[in-house]
N, C-alpha and C positions, 0 to 999 in steps of 0.2 A: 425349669423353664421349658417350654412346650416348644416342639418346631415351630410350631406358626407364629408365638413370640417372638422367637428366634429371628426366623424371618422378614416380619416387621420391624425389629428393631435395626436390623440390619440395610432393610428398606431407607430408614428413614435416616441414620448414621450417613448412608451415600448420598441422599440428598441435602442434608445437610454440608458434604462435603462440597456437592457440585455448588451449592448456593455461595459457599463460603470461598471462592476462588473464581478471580474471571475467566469469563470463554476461552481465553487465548495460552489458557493454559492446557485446556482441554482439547484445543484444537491441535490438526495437525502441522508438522513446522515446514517450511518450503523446506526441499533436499538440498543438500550440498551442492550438488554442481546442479547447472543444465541452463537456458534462459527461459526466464517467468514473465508474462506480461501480464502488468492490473490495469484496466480501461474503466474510463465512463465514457468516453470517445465516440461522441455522437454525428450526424451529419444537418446539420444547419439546411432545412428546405429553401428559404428565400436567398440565400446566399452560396450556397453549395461548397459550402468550406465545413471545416474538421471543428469540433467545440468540444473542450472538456481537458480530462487530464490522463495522459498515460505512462506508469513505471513498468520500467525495462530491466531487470535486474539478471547479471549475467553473472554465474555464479562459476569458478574454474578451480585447478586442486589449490594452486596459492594467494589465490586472490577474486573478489570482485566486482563488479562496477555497476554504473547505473546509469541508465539515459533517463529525463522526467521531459516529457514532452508535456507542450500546454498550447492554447489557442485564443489568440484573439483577431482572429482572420484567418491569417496561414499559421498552419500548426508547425511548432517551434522546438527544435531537440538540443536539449541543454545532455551536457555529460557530467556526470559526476566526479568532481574532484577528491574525491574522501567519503569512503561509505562502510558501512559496519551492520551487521548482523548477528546477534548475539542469538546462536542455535538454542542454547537452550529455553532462554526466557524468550522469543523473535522481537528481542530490540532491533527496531531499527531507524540509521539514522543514515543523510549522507548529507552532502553541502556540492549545491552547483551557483556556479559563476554567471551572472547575468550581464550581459552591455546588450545593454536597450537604448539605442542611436533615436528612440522615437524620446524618450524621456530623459535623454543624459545622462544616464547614471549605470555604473558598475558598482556593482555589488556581488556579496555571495547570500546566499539563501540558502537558508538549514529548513529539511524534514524531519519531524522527531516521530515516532509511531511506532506499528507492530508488523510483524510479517507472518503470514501461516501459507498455506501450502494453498489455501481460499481466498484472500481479502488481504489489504492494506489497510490499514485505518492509523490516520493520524493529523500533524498539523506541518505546512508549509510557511516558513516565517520569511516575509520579507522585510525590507527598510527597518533593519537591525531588528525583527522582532515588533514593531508598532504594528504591520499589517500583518496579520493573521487566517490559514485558510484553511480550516478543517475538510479532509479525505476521506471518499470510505470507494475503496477501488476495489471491484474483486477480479476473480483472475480469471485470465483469459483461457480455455482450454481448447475451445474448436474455432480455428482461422478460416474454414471454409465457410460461413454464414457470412452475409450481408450486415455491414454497418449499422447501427438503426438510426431511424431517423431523430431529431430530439422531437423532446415535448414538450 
């Protein structure tokens, strides 16, 4: 076999590899400790209030947690009762507690998704799982810029 076969075959054996496995395995995983924020967290013009969704994921040596802020006027921080992150594979999962005095109803509400060191992406379940809210949040890394407006 000639280098340059070599080399194509070997070209093509990694692309095959990349195709055969999702991104998130390729990607990088959030570290152990530190706090990570994923935003879509826009600013509403006509109204001058917060819109969208942001995780807060506070990561310490034994444990932990998660704020999921969300908006439907004033933007709203729920805490995480129960959350998990599975380093190797970036499962992630956590369940926060809702009472909504505007709807009457306590409930708890599960995220099921992924976590990398870039992006969230996954699903918010509420009213036991009938309503459903697909996420793709990336992460926050410079605080000093301006909000953006939505669109």
């Amino acid at each position: 076999m000639s280098p340059d076969s070599v080399d194509r075959t070997l070209l093509l054996v990694a692309a095959g590899a990349a195709l055969a496995f999702p991104m998130a395995v390729w990607a990088k995983p959030v570290p152990p400790r530190g706090v990570f924020v994923y935003s879509n967290v826009c600013w509403e013009h006509e109204s001058g209030d917060a819109a969208g969704y942001r995780i807060t994921v506070r990561r310490f040596e034994d444990e932990s947690d998660v704020i999921f802020d969300h908006s439907e006027g004033v933007m709203e921080a729920l805490v995480s009762t129960d959350s998990t992150i599975n380093d190797k594979t970036g499962a992630f999962k956590f369940l926060v507690r809702t009472d909504s005095t505007r709807h009457g109803v306590v409930e708890t509400s599960t995220f099921t998704g992924t976590i990398t060191d870039e992006e969230v992406v996954g699903t918010m379940a509420w009213a036991g799982g009938k309503v459903r809210l697909p996420l793709r949040l990336p992460r926050v890394k410079v605080f000093v810029t301006k909000t953006p407006d939505c669109k």
